[in-house]
N, C-alpha and C positions, 0 to 999 in steps of 0.2 A: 731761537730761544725756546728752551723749554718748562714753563712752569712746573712747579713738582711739590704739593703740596702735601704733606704727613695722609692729616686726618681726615682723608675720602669720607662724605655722608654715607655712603651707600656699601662702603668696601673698604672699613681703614686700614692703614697700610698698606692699600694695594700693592704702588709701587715697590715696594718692596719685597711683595711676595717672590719667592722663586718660580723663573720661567726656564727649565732647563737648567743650566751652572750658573745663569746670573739673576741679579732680581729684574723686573719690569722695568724701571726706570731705567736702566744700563742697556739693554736691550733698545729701547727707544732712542738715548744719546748715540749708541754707535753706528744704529741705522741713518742717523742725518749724517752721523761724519761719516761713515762710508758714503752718502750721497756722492759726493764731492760738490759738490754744488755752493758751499757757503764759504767764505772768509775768515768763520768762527761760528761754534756750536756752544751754548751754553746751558747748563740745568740751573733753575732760577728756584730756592727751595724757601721756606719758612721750619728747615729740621736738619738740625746738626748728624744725622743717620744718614740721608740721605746724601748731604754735603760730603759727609766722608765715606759714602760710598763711590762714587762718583771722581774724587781727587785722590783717593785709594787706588784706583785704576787709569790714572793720568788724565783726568779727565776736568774738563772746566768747570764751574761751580761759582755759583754766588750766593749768599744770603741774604733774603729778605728783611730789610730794617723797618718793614713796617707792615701792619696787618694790612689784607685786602679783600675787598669782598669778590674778586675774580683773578683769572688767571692774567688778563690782558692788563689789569691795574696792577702786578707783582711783575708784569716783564718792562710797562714803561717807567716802572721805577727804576731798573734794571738798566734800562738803555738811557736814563736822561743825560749818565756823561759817559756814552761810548760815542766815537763819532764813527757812524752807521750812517745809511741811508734808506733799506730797506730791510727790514726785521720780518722772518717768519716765525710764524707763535704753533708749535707743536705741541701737542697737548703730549703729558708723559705717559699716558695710559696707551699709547699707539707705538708698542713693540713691534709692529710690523712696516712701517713706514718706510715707501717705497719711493729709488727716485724720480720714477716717470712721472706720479703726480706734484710733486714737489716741483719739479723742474715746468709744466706747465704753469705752477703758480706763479714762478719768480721769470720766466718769457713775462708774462701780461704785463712787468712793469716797464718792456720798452718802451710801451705807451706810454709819454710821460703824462697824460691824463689821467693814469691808474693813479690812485691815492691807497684804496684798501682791497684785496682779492679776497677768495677764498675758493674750496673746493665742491662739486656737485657729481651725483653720478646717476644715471635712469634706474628706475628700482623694476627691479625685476617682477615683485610680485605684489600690484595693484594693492591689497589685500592689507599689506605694510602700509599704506598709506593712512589708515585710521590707527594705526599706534602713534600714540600722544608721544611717545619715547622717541620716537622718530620725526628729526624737523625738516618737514617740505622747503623747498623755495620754487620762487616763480621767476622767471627773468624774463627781460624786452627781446628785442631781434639783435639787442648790441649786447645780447649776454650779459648786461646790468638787471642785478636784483632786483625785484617788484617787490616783492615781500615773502619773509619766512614766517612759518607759522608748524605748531605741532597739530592745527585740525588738517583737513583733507582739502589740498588747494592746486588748483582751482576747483571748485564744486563739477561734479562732469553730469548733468542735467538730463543731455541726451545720449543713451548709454550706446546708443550707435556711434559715437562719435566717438576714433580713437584717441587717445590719448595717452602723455609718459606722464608719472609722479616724477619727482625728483628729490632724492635724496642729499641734505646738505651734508655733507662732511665738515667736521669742524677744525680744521686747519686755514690759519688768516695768513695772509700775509699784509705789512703796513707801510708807508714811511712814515719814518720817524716822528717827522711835523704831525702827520695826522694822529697816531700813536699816541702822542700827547696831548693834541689836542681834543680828542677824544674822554680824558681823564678828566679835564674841566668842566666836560657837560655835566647836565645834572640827568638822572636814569629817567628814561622816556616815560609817559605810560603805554605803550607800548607794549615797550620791554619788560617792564612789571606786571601784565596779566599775561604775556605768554611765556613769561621768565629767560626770555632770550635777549642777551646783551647785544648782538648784530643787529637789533629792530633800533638803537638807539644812534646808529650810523643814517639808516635810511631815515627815521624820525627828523634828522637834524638837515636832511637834505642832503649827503655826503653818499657817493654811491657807492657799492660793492658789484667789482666786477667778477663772474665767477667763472671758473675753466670745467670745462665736464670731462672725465676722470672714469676709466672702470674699475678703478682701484678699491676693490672690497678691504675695506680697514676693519681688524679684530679689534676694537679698542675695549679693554679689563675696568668694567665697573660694575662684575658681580662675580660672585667665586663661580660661577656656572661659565663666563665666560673666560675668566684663566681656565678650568679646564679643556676648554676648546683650542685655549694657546696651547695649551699642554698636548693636547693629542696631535695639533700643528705641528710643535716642535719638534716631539716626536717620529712622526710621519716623512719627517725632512732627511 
């Protein structure tokens, strides 16, 4: 499932910008279905441009019947009558999405213990860690999330002491039950002063198990970084 919302805060119309011969959002759908990996790829939109971009080039599509204030509230609207079992939520600004990491998300649910995943990667340069833009996470020895956060986590006290950041990626994966059960909660506070909806999972007791990934994602939510797809594309 990939949410696809018009009017980006930061970037409107992104998706839609052109990335090379197609816009962003097209570029994002064909890399999941090139995955191979799913049973069904869907762009999940609130914009008739988008829709018909999308079904314009054989492509699956849904329309949104009702406003939301996230991407993960517009896809379990989406899935409440597909009969699914596990749903991964791609965000559309991730025209480069690859299937190595992908495929590690959707192994974790052999476990039938897994309820919600998502992705992490070691950040190369310590230094990213105090970008508020950029959300840490911390996890146990079972690779279950501790907590995300956009300050610098865990604090490193004794600067002798080595240590990785870790970089959340934000690709989920769900089932279903939880998917919607999730929808019913009311938003943590938590997740209200650090503005991250994943804090409303761990808040409620529900873990997130994560896969670590060295999968460098360009995800486009500022015209600085389409050009960086751009000179990718290019380059290719």
């Amino acid at each position: 499932m990939i949410p696809a919302r018009y009017a980006a805060t930061r970037f409107p119309a992104k998706l839609m910008k052109m990335l090379g011969d197609k816009p962003v959002i097209t570029h994002t759908y064909e890399a999941a279905v090139n995955s191979g990996l799913f049973h069904d790829v869907y762009v999940i939109t609130d914009s008739d441009i988008i829709f018909q971009e999308i079904s314009s080039r054989g492509g699956k599509a849904l329309m949104s019947r009702e406003e939301h204030d996230s991407g993960t509230d517009r896809i379990a609207e989406a899935v409440r009558s597909l009969d699914v079992d596990v749903v991964v939520n791609v965000q559309g600004d991730e025209p480069f999405i690859q299937k190595e990491p992908l495929e590690k998300l959707v192994r974790l649910f052999e476990n039938p213990e897994v309820k919600v995943a998502s992705l992490m990667r070691k950040m190369d340069n310590s230094a990213d860690a105090s970008n508020p833009n950029m959300v840490k996470v911390v996890t146990n020895k079972y690779n279950k999330a501790l907590y995300f956060s956009r300050s610098m986590i865990p604090y490193q006290r004794d600067a002798n002491t080595e240590f990785h950041y870790y970089l959340h990626i934000g690709v989920y994966a769900f089932r279903k039950a939880e998917l919607l059960h999730f929808t019913t909660l009311p938003k943590a506070p938590l997740e209200q002063i650090e503005k991250l909806e994943q804090l409303r999972f761990l808040y409620n007791g529900i873990d997130i198990y994560m896969a670590e990934t060295d999968y460098k994602n360009i995800a486009i939510d500022t015209p600085e970084d389409l050009e960086k797809a751009l000179h990718l594309i290019s380059s290719q």
